[in-house]
C-alpha positions as CSV (number, residue, x, y, z in Angstrom):
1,X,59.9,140.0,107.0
2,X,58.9,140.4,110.9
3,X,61.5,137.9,112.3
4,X,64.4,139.7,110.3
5,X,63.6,142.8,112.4
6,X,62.4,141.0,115.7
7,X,65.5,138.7,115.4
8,X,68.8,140.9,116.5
9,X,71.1,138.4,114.7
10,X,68.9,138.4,111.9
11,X,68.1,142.2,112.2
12,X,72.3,142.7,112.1
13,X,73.1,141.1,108.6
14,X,69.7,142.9,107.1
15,X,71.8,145.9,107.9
16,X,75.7,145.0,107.7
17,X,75.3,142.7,104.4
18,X,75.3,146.0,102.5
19,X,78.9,146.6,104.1
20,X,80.0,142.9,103.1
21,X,78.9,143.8,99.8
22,X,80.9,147.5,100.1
23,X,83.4,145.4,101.1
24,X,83.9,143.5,98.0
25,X,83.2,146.7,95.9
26,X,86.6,148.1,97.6
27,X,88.4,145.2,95.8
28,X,87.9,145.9,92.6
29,X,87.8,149.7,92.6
30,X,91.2,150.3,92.3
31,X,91.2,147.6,88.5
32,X,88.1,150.2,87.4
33,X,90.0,153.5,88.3
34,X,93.0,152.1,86.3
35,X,91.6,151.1,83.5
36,X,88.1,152.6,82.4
37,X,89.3,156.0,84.6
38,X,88.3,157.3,87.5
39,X,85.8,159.1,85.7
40,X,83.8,156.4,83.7
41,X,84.8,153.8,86.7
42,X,82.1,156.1,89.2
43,X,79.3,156.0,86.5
44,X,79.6,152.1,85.6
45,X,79.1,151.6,89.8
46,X,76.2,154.2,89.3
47,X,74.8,151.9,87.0
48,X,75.6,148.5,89.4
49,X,73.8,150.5,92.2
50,X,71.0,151.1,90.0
51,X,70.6,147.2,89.1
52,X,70.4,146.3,93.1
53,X,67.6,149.3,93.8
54,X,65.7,148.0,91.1
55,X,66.3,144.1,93.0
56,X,65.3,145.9,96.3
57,X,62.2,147.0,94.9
58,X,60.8,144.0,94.2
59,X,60.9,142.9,97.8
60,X,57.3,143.5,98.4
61,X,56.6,140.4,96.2
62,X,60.1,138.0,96.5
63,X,60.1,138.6,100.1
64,X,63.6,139.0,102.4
65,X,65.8,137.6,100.0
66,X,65.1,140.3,97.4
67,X,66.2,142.7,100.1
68,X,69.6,140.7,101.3
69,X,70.6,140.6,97.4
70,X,69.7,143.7,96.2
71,X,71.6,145.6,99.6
72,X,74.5,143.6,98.9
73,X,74.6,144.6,95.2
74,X,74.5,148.2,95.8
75,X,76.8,148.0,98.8
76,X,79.1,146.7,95.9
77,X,78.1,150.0,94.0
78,X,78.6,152.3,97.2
79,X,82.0,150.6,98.1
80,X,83.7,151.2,95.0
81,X,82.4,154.7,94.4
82,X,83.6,155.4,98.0
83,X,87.3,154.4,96.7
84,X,86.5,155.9,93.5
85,X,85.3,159.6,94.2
86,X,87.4,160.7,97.4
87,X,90.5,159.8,94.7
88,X,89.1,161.8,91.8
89,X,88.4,164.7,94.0
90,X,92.6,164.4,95.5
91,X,93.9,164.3,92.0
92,X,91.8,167.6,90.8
93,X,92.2,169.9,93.3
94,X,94.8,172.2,94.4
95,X,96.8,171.1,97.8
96,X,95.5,174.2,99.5
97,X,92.0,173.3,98.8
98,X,92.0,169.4,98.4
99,X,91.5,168.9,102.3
100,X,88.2,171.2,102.2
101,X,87.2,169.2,98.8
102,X,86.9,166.3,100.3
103,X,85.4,167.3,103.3
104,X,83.2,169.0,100.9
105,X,82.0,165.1,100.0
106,X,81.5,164.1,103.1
107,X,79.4,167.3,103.8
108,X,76.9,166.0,100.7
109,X,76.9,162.5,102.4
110,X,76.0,163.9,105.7
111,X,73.6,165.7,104.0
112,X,71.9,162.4,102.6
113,X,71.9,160.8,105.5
114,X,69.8,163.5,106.8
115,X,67.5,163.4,104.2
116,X,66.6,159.8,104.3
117,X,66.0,159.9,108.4
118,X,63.1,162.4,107.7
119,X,61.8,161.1,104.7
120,X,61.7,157.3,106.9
121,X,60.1,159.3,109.2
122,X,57.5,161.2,106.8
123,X,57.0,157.9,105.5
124,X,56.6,155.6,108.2
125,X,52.7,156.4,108.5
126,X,51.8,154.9,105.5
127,X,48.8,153.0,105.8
128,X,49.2,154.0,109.4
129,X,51.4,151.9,111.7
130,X,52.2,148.3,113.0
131,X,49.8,145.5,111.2
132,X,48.2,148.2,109.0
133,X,50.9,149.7,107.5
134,X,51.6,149.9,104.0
135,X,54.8,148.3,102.2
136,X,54.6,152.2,100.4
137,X,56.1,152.6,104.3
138,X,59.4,151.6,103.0
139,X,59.4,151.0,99.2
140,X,59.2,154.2,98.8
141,X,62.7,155.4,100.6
142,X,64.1,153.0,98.9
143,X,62.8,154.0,95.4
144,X,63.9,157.5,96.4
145,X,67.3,156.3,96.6
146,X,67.0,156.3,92.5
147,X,67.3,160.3,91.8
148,X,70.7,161.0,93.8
149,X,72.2,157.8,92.3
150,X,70.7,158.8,88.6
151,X,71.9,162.5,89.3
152,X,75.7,161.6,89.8
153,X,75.4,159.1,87.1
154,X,74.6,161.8,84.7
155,X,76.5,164.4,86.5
156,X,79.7,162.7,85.7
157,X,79.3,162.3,81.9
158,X,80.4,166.3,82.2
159,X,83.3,166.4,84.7
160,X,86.6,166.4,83.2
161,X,89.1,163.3,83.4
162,X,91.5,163.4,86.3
163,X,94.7,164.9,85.4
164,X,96.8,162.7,86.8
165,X,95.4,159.8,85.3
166,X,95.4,161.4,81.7
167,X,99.5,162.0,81.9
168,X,99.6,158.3,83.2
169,X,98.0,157.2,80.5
170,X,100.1,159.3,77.7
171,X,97.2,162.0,77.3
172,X,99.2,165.1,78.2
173,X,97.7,168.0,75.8
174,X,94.5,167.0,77.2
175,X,95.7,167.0,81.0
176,X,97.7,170.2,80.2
177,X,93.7,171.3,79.4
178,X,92.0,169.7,81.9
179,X,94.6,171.3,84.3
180,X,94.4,174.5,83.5
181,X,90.3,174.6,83.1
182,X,90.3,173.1,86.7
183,X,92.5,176.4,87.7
184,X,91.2,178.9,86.1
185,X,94.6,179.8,84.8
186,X,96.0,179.4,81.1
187,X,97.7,177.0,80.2
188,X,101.1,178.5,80.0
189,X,101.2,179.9,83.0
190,X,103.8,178.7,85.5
191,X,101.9,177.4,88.3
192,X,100.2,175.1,85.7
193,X,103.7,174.2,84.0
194,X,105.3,173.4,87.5
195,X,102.3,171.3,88.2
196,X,102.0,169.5,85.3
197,X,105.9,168.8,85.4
198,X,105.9,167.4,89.0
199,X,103.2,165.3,88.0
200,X,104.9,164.0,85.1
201,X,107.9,163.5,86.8
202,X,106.5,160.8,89.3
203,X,104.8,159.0,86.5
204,X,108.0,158.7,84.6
205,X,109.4,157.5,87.6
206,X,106.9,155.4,88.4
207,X,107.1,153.6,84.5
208,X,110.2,153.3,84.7
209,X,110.8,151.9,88.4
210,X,107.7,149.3,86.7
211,X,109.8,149.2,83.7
212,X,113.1,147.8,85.4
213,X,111.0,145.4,87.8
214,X,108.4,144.2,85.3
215,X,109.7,144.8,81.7
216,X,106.8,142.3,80.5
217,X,103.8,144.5,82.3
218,X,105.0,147.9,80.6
219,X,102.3,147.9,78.1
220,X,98.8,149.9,79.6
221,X,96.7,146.9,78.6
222,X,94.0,145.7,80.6
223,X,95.4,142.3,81.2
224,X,98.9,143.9,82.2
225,X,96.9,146.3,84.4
226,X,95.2,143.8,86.2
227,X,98.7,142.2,86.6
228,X,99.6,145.6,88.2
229,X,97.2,145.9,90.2
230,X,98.6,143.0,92.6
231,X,102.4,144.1,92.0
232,X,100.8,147.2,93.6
233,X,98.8,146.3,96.3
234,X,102.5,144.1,96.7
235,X,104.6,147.2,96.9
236,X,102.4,148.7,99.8
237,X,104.3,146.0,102.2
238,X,107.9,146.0,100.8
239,X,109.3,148.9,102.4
240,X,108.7,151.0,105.6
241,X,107.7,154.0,104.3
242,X,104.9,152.5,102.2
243,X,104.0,149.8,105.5
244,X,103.8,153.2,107.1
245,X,100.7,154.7,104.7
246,X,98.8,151.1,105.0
247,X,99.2,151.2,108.7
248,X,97.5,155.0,108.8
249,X,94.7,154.4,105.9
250,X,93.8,151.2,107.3
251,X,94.0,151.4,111.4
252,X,92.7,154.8,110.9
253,X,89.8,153.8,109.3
254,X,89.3,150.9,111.2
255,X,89.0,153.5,114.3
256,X,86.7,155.6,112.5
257,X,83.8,152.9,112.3
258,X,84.8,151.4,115.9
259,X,83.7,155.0,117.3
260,X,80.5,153.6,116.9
261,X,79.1,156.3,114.2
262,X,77.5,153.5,112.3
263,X,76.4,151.8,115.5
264,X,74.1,155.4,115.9
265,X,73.1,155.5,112.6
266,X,72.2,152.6,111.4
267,X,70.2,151.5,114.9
268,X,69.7,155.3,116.5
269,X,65.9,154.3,116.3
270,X,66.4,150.8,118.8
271,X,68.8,153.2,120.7
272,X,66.6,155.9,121.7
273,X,63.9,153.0,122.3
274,X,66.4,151.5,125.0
275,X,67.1,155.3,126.0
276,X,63.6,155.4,127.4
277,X,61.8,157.2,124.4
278,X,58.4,156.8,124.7
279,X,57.3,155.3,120.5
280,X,58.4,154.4,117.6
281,X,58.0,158.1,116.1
282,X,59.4,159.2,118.5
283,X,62.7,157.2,117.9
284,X,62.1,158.2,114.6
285,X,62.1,161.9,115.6
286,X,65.3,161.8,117.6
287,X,67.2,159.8,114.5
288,X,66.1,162.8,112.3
289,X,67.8,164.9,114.6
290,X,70.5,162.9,114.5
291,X,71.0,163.6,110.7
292,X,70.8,167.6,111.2
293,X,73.1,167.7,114.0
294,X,75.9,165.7,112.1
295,X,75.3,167.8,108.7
296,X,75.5,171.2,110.6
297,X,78.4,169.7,112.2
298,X,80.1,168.9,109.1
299,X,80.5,172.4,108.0
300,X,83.1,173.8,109.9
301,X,85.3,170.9,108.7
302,X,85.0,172.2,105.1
303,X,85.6,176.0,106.0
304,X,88.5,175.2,108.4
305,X,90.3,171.7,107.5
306,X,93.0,173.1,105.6
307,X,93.6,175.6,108.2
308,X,93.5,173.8,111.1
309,X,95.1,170.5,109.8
310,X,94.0,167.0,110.2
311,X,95.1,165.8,113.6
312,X,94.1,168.5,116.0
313,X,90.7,168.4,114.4
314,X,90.5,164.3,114.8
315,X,92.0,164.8,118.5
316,X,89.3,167.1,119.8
317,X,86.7,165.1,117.6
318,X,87.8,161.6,119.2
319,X,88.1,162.9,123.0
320,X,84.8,164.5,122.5
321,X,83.2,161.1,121.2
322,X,84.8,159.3,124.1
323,X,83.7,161.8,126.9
324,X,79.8,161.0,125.3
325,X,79.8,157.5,125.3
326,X,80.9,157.3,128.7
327,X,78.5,159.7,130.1
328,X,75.8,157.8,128.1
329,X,76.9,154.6,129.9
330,X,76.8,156.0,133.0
331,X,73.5,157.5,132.3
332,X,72.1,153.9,131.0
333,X,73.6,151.9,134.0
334,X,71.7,154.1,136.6
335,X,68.9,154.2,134.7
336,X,68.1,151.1,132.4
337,X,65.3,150.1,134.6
338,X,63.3,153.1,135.7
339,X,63.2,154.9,132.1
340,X,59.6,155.4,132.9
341,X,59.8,157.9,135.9
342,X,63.0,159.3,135.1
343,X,62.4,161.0,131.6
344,X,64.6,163.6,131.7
345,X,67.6,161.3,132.4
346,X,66.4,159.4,129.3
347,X,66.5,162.5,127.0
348,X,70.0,163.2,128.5
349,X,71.1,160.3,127.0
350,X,69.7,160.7,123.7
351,X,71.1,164.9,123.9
352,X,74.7,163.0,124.4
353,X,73.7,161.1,121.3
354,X,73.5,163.8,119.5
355,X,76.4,165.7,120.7
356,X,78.5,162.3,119.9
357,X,77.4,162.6,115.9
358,X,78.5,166.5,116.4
359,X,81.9,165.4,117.3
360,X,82.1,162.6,114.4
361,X,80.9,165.2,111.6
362,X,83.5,167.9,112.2
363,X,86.4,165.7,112.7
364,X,86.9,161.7,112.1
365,X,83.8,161.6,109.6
366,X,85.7,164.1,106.8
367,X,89.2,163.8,107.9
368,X,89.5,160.2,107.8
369,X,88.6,160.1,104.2
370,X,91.1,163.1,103.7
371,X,94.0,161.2,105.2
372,X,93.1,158.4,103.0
373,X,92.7,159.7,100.0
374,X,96.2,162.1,99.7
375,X,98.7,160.1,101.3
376,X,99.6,157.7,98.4
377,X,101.9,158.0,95.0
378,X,100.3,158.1,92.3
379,X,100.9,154.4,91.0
380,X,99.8,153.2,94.0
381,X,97.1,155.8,94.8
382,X,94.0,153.8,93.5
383,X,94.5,150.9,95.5
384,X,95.7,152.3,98.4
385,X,92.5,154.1,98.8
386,X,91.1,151.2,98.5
387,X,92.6,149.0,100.9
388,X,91.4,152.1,103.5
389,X,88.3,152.2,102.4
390,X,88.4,148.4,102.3
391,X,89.3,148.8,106.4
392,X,86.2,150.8,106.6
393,X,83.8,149.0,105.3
394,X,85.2,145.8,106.8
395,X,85.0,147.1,110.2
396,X,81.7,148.6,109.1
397,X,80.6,145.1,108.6
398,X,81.3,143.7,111.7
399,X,79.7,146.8,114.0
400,X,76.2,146.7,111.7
401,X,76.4,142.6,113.0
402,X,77.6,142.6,116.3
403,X,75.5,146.6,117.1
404,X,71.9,144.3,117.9
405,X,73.5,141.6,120.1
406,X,75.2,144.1,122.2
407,X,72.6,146.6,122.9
408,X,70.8,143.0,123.5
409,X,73.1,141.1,125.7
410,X,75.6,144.2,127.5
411,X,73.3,147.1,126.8
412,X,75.2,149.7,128.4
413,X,78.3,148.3,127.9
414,X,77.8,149.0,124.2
415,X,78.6,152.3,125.2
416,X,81.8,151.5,127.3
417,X,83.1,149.1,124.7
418,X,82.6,152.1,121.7
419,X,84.0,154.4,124.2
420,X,87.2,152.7,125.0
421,X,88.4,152.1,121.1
422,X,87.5,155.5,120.7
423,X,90.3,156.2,123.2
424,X,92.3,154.0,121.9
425,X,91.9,155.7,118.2
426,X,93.1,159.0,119.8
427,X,96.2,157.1,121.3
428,X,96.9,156.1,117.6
429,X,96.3,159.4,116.1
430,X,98.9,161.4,118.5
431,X,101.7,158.5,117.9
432,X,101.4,156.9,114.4
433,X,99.5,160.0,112.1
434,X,101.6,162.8,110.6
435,X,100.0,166.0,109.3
436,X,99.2,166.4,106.0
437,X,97.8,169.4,105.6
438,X,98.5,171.9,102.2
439,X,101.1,169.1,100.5
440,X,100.8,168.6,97.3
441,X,100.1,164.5,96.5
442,X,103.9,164.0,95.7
443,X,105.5,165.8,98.6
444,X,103.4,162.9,100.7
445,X,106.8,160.6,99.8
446,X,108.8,162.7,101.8
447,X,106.7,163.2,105.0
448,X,106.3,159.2,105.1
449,X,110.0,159.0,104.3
450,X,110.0,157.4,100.8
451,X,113.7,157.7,99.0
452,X,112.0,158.0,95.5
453,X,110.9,160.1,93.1
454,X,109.7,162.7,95.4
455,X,113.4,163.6,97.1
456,X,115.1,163.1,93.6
457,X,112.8,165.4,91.5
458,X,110.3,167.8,93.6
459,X,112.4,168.8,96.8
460,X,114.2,171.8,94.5
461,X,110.6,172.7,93.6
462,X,108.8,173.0,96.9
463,X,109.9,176.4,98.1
464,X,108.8,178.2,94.7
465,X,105.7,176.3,94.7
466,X,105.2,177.4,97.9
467,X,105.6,181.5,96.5
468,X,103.9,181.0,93.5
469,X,100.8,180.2,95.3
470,X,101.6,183.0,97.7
471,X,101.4,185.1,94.6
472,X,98.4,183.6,93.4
């Protein structure tokens, strides 16, 4: 295993082939949603991600190749169930909450990520350190990753269907109940009527526009749906309006990873070791940090996302990540080779580093996934999530492999090169991205312009909707 950690080429697809894997997992996310639910589709990945734990475990006997197959297995797991849970939480949640819900999610993954950099760093003086350490070192984080995956597994066997997929599917008494159990409201009462009307409305439209195209694919059958699934993923290029939604989920996530977030976390360790930290634990130390700072970070995005609005969080989020990659630069390029008497230049450096991962959790690292996850119809809502989060983990891909060679070959200009797409993801946000905030799912066709089902059935509705929640 040494050369696939000595080797930075080697080093970056040890790391990034869990992203190819993710990769794939975004593909055939959206088929699972559609036909097993979006419910029962999170809890078979559960099980997938299970199977390549199990695979990783055995490393300490089957060597590197145990490791490469069973990270690309649960990256399959991980890449569908991050299609598959930011949609579930969209389609149960109220507009004036769904924002914080989902920021909500990325609160418990920041969270997790936090976890794991302590318990590598609890656990890396097993057996002591370099030729005498134990393999318990680093089988046991990655046995540990077996009770959160377990948990939602289980979790999910008692979380109700999503509504929207229920009416799609011709189960409306149940999503009448599911409705009004996820508001707290009867099931008579008008806000749950007008809600369950406007989303019946846009599945009728939605059959029927399928109906008039596709008479032959009408039929929910999983051969027809798997038919569907590539007349949608077709649809998201045939007009402007829906061009405009693949242009924002996609480019928008494709900016998220080229901040460099993943660059941080996945290699913060080799980064504060080039920053001039003195050992190992010490990187170590600093990385843990790294996972407190972005959870604490992450807060404020679920107490104030709704209020404050997408954009104007992600403008201030993406300036600040820009300003810290530059002064780390400039801090690296004066520095690189006198670390060793100039210490407190070193741990100004890593300070920036965290302040970056600050400016990533309250903005691009919820928000992003917001965007993504609310600004589709609901026929083409499953696989337009995953064609964003297919962006993501794409790009993710490439920065866990090229990451190594950079901080190899252009060290500092790492930093420069992160920096200026950063910029450049700020540009895009101020141009391209409309605000979303407190729409309902539906009212997304007419902010992107569609001339459907949205301007023909829930424009009358929007200003009562608006009072009755008022009211509420």
């Amino acid at each position: 295993m040494d050369i696939w950690v000595t080797d930075s080429t080697k080093r970056g697809w040890l790391t990034s082939i869990f992203e190819l894997g993710a990769w794939f997992g975004c593909l055939y996310s959206g088929f699972f949603a559609e036909i097993l639910s979006r419910k029962y589709a999170i809890i078979v990945n559960v099980g997938i991600f299970v199977v390549g734990v199990v695979i990783q475990c055995t490393a300490a006997i089957g060597g590197a190749s145990c490791i490469l197959a069973g990270r690309f297995i649960t990256g399959l797991a991980i890449g569908a169930i991050s299609v598959n849970v930011p949609n579930y939480n969209a389609e149960v949640a109220p507009p004036e909450v769904r924002g914080s819900l989902v920021a909500l999610q990325q609160l418990a993954i920041t969270a997790g990520i936090m976890v794991s950099f302590w318990i590598d760093y609890g656990t890396n003086n097993i057996g002591g350190t370099g030729n005498t350490q134990s393999d318990a070192a680093w089988l046991v984080p990655i046995c540990l990753q077996l009770i959160p995956g377990i948990t939602l597994g289980v979790g999910m066997l008692f979380m109700p269907f999503s509504p929207r997929w229920l009416v799609h599917h011709g189960r409306e008494a149940e999503a009448r109940h599911v409705l009004s159990k996820l508001r707290n409201l009867e099931s008579d009462h008008e806000l749950i009527e007008l809600e369950f009307l406007e989303i019946k409305a846009q599945s009728i439209f939605e059959k029927r526009t399928t109906a008039e195209k596709w008479p032959g694919l009408v039929e929910i059958t999983p051969l027809n749906t798997f038919k569907l699934q590539w007349v949608a993923i077709g649809s998201l290029f045939t007009t402007r309006a829906m061009f405009r939604r693949v242009i924002v989920a996609t480019v928008t996530m494709f900016f998220q990873q080229f901040t460099g977030i993943n660059a941080v976390l996945y290699y913060s360790p080799f980064i504060f070791t080039a920053l001039g930290t003195s050992s190992n634990t010490t990187s170590l130390l600093a990385t843990g940090v790294v996972g407190v700072a972005m959870f604490l970070a992450t807060i404020p995005a679920v107490l104030y996302i709704d209020k404050l609005g997408r954009k104007p969080v992600m403008l201030a989020g993406a300036l600040g990540m820009g300003i810290c990659h530059m002064t780390i630069a400039v801090i690296f390029a004066k520095n690189q080779y006198q670390w060793a008497t100039h210490k407190a230049a070193g741990w100004a450096a890593v300070a920036m580093v965290w302040l970056f991962v600050v400016h990533f959790g309250y903005s691009w690292g919820p928000c992003a996934w917001v965007l993504i996850a609310e600004v589709w119809p609901l026929s083409n809502r499953a696989y337009g999530i995953a064609l964003g989060a297919s962006s993501n983990w794409m790009s993710n891909f490439i920065v866990g492999q090229i990451t190594p060679d950079l901080l190899t070959h252009i060290k500092y200009g790492t930093f420069v090169f992160f920096g200026i797409l950063t910029f450049m993801g700020a540009g895009f946000l101020w141009v391209v991205v409309p605000e979303t905030k407190r729409l309902t799912l539906e009212e997304m066709d007419v902010v992107f312009g569609s001339v459907g089902v949205a301007r023909a059935v829930f424009a009358p509705f929007r200003l009562f909707y608006a009072h009755l929640v008022a009211r509420r």
